[in-house]
Short mmCIF file of the C-alpha atoms (twelve columns), coordinates in Angstrom:
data_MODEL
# 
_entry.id   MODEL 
# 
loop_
_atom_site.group_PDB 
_atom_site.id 
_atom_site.type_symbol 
_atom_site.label_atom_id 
_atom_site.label_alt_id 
_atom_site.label_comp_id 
_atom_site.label_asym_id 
_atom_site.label_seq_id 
_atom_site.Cartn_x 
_atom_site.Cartn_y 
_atom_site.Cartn_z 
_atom_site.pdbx_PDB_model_num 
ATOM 1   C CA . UNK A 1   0.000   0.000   0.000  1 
ATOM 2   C CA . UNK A 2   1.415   3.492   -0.896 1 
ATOM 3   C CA . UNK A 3   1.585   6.075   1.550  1 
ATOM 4   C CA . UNK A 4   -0.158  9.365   0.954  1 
ATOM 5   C CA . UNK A 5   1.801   12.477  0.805  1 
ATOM 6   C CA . UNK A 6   0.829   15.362  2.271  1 
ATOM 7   C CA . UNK A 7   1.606   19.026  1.864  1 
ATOM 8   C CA . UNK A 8   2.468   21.584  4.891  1 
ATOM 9   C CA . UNK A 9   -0.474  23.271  4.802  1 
ATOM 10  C CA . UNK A 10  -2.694  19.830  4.634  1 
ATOM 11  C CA . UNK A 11  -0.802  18.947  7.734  1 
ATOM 12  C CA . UNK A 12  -1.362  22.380  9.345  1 
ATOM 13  C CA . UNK A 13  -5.655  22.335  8.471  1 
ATOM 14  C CA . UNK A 14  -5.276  18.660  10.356 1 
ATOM 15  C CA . UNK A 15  -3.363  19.824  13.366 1 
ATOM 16  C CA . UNK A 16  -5.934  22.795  13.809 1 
ATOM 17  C CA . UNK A 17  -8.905  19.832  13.752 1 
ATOM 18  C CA . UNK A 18  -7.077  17.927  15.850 1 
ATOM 19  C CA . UNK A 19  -9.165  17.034  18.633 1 
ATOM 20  C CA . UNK A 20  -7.329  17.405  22.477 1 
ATOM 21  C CA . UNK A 21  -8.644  16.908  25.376 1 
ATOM 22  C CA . UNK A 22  -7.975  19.411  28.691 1 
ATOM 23  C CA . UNK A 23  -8.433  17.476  32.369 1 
ATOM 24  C CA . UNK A 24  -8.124  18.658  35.975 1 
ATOM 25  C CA . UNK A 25  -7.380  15.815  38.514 1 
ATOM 26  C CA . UNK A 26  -7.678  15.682  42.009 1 
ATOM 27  C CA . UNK A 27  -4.331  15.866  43.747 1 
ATOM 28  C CA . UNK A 28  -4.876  13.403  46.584 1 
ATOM 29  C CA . UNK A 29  -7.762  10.600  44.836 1 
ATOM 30  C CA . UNK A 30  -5.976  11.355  41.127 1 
ATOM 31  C CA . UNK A 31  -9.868  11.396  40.138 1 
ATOM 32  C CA . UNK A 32  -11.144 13.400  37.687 1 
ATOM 33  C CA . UNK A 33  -12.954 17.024  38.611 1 
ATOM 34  C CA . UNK A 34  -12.770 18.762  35.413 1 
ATOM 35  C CA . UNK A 35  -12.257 17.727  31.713 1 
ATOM 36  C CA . UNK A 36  -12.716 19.977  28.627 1 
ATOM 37  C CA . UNK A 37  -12.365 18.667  24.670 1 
ATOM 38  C CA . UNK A 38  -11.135 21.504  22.216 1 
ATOM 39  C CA . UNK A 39  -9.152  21.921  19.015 1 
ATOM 40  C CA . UNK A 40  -6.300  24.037  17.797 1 
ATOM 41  C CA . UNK A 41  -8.870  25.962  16.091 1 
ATOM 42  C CA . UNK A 42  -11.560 26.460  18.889 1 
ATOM 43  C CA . UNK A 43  -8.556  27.638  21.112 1 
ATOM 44  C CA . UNK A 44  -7.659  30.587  18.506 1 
ATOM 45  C CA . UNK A 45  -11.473 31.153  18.223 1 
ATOM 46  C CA . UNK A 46  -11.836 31.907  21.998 1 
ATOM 47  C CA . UNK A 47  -8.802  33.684  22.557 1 
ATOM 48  C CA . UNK A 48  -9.770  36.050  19.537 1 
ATOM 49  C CA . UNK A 49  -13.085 36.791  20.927 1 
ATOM 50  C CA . UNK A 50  -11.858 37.268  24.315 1 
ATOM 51  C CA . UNK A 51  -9.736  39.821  23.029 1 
ATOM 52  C CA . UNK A 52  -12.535 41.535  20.515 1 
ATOM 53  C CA . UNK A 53  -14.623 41.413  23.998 1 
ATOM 54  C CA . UNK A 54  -11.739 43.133  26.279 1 
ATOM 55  C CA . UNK A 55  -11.187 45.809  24.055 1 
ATOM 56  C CA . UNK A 56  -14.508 46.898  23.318 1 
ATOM 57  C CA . UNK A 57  -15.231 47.137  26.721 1 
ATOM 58  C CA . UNK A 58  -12.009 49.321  27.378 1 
ATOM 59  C CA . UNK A 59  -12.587 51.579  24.696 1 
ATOM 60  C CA . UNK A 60  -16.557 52.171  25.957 1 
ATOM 61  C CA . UNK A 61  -15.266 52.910  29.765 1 
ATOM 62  C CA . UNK A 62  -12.821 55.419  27.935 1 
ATOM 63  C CA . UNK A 63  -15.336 56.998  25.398 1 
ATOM 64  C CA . UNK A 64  -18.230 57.042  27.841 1 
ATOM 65  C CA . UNK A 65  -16.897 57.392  31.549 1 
ATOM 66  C CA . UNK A 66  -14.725 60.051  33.367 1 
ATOM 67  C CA . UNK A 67  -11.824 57.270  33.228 1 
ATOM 68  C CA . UNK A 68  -10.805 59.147  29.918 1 
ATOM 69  C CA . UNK A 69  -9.587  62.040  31.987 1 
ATOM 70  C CA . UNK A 70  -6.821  60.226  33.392 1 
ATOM 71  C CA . UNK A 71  -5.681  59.540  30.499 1 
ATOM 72  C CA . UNK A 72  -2.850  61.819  28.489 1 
ATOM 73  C CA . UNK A 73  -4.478  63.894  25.986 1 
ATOM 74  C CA . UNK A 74  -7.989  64.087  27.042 1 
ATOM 75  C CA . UNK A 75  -8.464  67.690  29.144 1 
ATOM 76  C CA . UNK A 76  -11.597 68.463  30.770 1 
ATOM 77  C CA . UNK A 77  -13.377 71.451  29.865 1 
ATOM 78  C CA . UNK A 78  -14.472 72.628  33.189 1 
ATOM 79  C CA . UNK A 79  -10.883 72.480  34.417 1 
ATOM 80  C CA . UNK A 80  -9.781  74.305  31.642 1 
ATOM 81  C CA . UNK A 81  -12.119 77.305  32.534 1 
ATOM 82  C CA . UNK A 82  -10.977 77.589  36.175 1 
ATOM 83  C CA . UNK A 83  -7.964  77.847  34.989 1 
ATOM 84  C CA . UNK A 84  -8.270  80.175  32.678 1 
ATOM 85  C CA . UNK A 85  -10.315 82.449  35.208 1 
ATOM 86  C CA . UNK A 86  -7.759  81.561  37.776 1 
ATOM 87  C CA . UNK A 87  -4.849  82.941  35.480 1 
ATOM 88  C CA . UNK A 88  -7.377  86.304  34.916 1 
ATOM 89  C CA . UNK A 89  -7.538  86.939  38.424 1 
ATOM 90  C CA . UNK A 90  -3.903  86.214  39.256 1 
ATOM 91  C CA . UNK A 91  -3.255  89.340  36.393 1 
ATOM 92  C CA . UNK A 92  -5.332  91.467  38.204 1 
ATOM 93  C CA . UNK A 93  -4.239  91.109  41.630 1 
ATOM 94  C CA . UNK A 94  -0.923  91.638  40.228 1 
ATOM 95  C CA . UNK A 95  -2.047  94.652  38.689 1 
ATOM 96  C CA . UNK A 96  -3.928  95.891  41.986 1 
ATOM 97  C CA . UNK A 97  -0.097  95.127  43.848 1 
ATOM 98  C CA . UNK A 98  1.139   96.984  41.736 1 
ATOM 99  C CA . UNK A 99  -0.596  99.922  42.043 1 
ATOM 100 C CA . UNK A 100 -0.619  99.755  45.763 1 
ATOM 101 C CA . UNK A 101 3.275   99.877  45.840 1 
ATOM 102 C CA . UNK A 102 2.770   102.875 43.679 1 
ATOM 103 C CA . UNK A 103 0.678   104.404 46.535 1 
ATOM 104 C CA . UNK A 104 2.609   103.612 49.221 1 
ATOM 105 C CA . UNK A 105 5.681   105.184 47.530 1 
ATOM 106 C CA . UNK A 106 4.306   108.363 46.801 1 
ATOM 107 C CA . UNK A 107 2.666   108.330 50.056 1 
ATOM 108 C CA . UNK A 108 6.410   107.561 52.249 1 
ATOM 109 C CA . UNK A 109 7.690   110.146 49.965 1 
ATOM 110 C CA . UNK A 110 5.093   112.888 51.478 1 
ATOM 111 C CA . UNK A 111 5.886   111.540 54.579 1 
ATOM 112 C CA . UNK A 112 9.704   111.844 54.560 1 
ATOM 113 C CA . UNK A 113 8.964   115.390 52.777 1 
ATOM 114 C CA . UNK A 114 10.888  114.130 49.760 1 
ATOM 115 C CA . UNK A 115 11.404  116.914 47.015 1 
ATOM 116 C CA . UNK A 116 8.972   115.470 43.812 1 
ATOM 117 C CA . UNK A 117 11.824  115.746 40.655 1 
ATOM 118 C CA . UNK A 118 10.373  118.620 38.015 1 
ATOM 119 C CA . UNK A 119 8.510   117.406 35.183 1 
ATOM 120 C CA . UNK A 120 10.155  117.132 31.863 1 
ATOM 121 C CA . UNK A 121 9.451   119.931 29.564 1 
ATOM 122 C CA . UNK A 122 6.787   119.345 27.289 1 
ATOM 123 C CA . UNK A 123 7.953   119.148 23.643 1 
ATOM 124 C CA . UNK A 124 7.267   121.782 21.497 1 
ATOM 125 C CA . UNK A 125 4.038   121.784 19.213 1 
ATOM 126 C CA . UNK A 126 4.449   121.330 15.779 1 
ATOM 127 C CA . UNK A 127 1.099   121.096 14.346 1 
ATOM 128 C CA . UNK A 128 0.513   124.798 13.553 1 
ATOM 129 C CA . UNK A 129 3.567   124.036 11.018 1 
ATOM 130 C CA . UNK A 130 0.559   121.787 9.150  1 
ATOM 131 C CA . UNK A 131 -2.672  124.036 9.526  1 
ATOM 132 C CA . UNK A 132 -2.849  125.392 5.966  1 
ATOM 133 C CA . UNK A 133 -1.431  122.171 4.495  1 
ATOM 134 C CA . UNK A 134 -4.702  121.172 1.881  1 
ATOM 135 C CA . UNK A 135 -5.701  117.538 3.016  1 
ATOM 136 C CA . UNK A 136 -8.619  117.590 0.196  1 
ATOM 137 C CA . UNK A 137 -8.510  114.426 -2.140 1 
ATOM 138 C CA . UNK A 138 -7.689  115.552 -5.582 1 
ATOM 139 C CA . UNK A 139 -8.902  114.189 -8.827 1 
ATOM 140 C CA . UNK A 140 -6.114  111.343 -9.168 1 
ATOM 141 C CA . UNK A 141 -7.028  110.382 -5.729 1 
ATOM 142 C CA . UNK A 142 -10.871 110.247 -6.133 1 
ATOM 143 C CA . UNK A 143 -10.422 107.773 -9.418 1 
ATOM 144 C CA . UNK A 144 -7.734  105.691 -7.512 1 
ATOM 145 C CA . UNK A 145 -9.880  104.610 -4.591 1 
ATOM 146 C CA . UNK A 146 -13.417 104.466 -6.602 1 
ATOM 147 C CA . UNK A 147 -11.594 102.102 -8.927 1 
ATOM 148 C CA . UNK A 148 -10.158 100.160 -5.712 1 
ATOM 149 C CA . UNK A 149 -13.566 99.980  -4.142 1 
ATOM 150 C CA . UNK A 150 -15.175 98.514  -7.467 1 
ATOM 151 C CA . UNK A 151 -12.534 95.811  -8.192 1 
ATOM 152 C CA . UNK A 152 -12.200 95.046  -4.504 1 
ATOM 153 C CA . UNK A 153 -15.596 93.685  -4.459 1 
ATOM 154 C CA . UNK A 154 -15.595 92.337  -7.557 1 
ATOM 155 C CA . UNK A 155 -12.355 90.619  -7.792 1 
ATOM 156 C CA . UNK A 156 -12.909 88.789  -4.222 1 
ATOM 157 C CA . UNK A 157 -16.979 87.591  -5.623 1 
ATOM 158 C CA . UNK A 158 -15.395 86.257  -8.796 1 
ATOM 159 C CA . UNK A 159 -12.882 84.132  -7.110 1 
ATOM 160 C CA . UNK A 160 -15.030 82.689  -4.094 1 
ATOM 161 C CA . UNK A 161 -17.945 81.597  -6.129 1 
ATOM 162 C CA . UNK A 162 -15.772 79.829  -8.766 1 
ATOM 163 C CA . UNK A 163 -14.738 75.895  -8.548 1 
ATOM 164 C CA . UNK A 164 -11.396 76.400  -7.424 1 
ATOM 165 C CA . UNK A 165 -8.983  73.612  -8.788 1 
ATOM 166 C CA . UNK A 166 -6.973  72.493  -5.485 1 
ATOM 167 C CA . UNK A 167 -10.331 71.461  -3.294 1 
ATOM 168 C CA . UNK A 168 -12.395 69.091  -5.693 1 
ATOM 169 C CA . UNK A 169 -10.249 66.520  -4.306 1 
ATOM 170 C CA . UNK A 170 -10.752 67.338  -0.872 1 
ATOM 171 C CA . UNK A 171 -12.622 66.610  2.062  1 
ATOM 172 C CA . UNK A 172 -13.490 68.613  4.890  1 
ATOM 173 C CA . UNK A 173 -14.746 67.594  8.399  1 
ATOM 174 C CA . UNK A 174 -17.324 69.582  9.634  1 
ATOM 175 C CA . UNK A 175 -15.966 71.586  12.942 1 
ATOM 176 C CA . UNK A 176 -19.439 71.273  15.021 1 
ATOM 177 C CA . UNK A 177 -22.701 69.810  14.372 1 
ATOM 178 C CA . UNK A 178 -24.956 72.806  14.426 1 
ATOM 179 C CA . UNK A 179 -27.522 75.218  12.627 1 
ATOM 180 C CA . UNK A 180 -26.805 78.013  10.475 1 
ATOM 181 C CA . UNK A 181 -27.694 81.100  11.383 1 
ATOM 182 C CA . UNK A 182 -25.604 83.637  9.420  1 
ATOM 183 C CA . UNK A 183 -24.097 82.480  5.782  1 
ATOM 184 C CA . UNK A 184 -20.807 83.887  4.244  1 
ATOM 185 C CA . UNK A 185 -21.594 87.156  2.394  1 
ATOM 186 C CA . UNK A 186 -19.393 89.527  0.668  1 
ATOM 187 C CA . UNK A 187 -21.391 92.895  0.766  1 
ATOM 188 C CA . UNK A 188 -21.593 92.731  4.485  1 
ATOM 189 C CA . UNK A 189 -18.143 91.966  4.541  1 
ATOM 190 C CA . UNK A 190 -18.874 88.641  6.690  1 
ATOM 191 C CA . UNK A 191 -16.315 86.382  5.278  1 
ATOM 192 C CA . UNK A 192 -17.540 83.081  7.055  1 
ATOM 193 C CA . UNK A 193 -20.265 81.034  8.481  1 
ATOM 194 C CA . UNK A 194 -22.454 81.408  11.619 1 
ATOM 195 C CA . UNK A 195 -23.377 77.831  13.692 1 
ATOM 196 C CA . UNK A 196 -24.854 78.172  16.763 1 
ATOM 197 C CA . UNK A 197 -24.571 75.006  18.638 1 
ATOM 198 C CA . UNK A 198 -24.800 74.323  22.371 1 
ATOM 199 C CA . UNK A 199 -22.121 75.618  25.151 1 
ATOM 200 C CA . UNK A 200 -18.927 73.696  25.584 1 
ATOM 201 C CA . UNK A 201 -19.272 71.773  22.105 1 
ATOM 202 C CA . UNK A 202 -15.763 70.463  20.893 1 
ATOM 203 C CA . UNK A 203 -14.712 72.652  18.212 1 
ATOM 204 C CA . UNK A 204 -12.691 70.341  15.588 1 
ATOM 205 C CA . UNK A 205 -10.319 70.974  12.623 1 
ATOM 206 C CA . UNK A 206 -11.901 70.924  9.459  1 
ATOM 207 C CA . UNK A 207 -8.468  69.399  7.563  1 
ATOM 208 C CA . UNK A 208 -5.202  68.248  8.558  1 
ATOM 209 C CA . UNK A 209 -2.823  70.797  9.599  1 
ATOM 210 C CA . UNK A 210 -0.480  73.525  11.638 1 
ATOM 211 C CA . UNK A 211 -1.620  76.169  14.287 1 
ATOM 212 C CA . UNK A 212 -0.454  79.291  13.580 1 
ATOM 213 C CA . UNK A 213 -2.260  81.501  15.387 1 
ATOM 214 C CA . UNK A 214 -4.026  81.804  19.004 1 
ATOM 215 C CA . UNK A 215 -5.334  84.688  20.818 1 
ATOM 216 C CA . UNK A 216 -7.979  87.143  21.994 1 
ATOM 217 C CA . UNK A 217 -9.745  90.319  20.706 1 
ATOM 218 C CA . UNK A 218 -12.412 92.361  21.666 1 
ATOM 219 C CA . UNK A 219 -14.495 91.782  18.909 1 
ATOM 220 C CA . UNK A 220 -13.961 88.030  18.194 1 
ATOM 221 C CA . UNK A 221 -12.670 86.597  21.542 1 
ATOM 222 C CA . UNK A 222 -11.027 83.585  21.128 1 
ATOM 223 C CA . UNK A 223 -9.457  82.673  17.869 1 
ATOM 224 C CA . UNK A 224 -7.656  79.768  16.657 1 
ATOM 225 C CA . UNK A 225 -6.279  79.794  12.855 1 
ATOM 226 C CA . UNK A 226 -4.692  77.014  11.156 1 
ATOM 227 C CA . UNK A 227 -2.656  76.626  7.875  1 
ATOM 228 C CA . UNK A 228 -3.450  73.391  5.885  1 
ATOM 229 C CA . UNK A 229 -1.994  71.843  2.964  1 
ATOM 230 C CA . UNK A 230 -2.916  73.940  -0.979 1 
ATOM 231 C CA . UNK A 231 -2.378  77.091  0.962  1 
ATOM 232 C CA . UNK A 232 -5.762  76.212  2.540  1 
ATOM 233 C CA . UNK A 233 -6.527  78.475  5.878  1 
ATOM 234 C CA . UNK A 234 -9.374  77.552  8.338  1 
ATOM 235 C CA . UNK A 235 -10.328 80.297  11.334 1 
ATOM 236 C CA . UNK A 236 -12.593 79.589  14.089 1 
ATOM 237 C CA . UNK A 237 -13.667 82.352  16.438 1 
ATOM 238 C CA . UNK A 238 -15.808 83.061  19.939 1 
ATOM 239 C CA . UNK A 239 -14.549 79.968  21.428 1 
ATOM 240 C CA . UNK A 240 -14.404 79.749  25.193 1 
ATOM 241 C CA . UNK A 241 -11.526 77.661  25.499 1 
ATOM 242 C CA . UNK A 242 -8.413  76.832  23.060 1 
ATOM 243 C CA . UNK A 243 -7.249  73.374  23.762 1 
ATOM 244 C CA . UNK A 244 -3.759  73.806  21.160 1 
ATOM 245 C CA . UNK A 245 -1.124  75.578  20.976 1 
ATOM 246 C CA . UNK A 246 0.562   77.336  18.152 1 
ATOM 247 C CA . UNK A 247 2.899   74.725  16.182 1 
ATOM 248 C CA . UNK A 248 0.710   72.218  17.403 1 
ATOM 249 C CA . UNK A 249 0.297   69.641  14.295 1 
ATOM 250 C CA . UNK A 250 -3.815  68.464  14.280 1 
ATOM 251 C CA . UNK A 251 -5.932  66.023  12.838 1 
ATOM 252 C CA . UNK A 252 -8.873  66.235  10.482 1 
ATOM 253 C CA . UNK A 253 -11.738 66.049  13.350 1 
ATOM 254 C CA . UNK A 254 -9.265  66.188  16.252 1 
ATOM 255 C CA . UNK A 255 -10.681 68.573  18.873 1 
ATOM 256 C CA . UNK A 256 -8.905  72.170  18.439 1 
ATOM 257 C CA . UNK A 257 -11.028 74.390  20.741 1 
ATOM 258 C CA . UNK A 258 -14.787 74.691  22.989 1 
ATOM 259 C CA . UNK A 259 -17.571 76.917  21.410 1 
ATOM 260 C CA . UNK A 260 -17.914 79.798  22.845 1 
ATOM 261 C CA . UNK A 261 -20.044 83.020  23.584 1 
ATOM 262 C CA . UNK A 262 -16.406 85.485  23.595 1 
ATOM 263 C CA . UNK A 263 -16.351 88.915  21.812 1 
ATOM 264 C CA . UNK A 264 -18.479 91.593  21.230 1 
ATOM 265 C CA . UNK A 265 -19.783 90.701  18.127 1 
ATOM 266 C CA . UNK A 266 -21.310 87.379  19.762 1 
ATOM 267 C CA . UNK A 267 -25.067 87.260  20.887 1 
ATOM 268 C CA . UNK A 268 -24.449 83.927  22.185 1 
ATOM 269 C CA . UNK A 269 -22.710 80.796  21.859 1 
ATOM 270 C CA . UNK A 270 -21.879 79.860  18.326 1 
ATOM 271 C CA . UNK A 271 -18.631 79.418  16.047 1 
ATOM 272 C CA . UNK A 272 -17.887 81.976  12.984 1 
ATOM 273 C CA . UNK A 273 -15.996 79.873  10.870 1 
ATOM 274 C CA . UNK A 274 -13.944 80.970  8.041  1 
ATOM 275 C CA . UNK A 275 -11.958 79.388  4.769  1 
ATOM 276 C CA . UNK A 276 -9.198  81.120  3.091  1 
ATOM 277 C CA . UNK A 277 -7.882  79.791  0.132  1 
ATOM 278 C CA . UNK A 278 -4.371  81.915  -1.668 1 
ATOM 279 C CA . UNK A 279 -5.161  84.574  0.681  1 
ATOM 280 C CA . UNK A 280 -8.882  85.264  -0.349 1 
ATOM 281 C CA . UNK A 281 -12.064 84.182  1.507  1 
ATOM 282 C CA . UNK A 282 -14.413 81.305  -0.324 1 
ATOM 283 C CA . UNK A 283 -17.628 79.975  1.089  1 
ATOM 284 C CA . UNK A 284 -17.878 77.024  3.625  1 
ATOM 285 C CA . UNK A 285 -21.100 76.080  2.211  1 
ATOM 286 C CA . UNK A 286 -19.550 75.305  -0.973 1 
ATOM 287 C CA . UNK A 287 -16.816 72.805  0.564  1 
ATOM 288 C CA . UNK A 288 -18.380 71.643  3.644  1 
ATOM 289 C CA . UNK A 289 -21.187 69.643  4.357  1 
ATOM 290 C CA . UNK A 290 -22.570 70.991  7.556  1 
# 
């Protein structure tokens, strides 16, 4: 009789099949408590859903329970505000010290009778040198700046409503999930989109990309601007909180900054968000589907 070769793998699909089976004994009456039959295969099986198992459940306690704070990366948002008021009120103590030892100076020098130094001379006016100067626009002038104004306006519409070559191929995250309230218009100079959204809503980058820019003003509050790739720029502003720092390299849909209600052109908490593309303004409606 001829023996029957068989290949690796034929082996391999047999040793998986192979049937084994697991048994406890009893130490003392060598008599049998526990006995289990399993294969190869069933072994892999188990161990593969144990593992699917175990890691669902650690990513749900993360996602869904204050573990995720302890973890490096995730901030809390209510932290961040204390802080943030915290550092506010350490500026103006320091500001109120400072004034104090100001006080208290001028007041020990009354005390002690100390001389006060003269005051420097005041420098010598020069405007009447410029009172008959003619400051009137003349007819050069006039043309120049009614040209400007004309092709300003038209120049920037022409560019922002055509399809513009490097961003067919692109997709943009949406930075909150909100409605819209006031769209991007170029006679009212408002150069991005309105989306009001509830308080302390993660603000998140719309592309890949660099932060370039943080800060505050008294108009838009918060701001956070970042530079993507195709000379693409995103700006988000009123936020209450920004959670990165300038050079900070982000994510498409990593969390960037909280909506806010900061500046005085807010009413209430939203995000004005803002595309740039080769320095003009284009509109967010076009790219992004909000």
């Amino acid at each position: 009789m001829i023996d029957k070769k068989y290949t690796r793998w034929h082996k391999f699909k047999i040793g998986l099949k192979s049937k084994y089976r697991l048994v406890i004994l009893n130490d003392t009456t060598f008599g049998e408590s526990f006995s289990l039959r399993l294969t190869p295969l069933s072994l892999i099986i188990g161990i593969a859903a144990l593992t699917i198992v175990m890691t669902t459940l650690v990513i749900s306690l993360v996602a869904f329970t204050p573990l995720r704070e302890y973890i490096p990366g995730y901030g809390n948002v209510t932290e961040r505000k204390l802080i943030v008021n915290l550092s506010t009120k350490a500026d103006s103590l320091d500001q109120i010290l400072t004034a104090r030892d100001a006080y208290m100076n001028n007041l020990l020098n009354v005390l002690n009778e100390k001389i006060e130094p003269k005051p420097d001379k005041p420098k010598k006016d020069t405007t009447g040198k410029y009172k008959n100067a003619n400051t009137n626009p003349t007819k050069n002038d006039k043309e120049f700046r009614n040209d400007f104004e004309k092709n300003k306006q038209s120049s920037i519409a022409v560019i922002s409503n055509s399809k513009l070559n490097g961003l067919v191929d692109l997709i943009f995250f949406a930075p909150v999930k909100g409605l819209i309230t006031t769209s991007y218009n170029i006679s009212d100079e408002h150069y991005g989109t309105d989306l009001v959204t509830k308080a302390d809503e993660f603000i998140k980058s719309t592309l890949d990309g660099t932060v370039i820019f943080t800060g505050f003003s008294a108009q838009d509050g918060y701001v956070i601007q970042i530079q993507h790739s195709n000379n693409i720029t995103s700006i988000y502003k009123h936020c209450s909180d920004i959670l990165k720092p300038i050079g900070n390299r982000v994510k498409a849909g990593e969390a960037i900054a909280v909506v806010g209600n900061s500046g005085e052109k807010s009413k209430g908490p939203h995000l004005h968000f803002e595309l740039w593309y080769n320095g003009l303004p284009i509109n967010p409606q076009e790219v992004v589907a909000f």
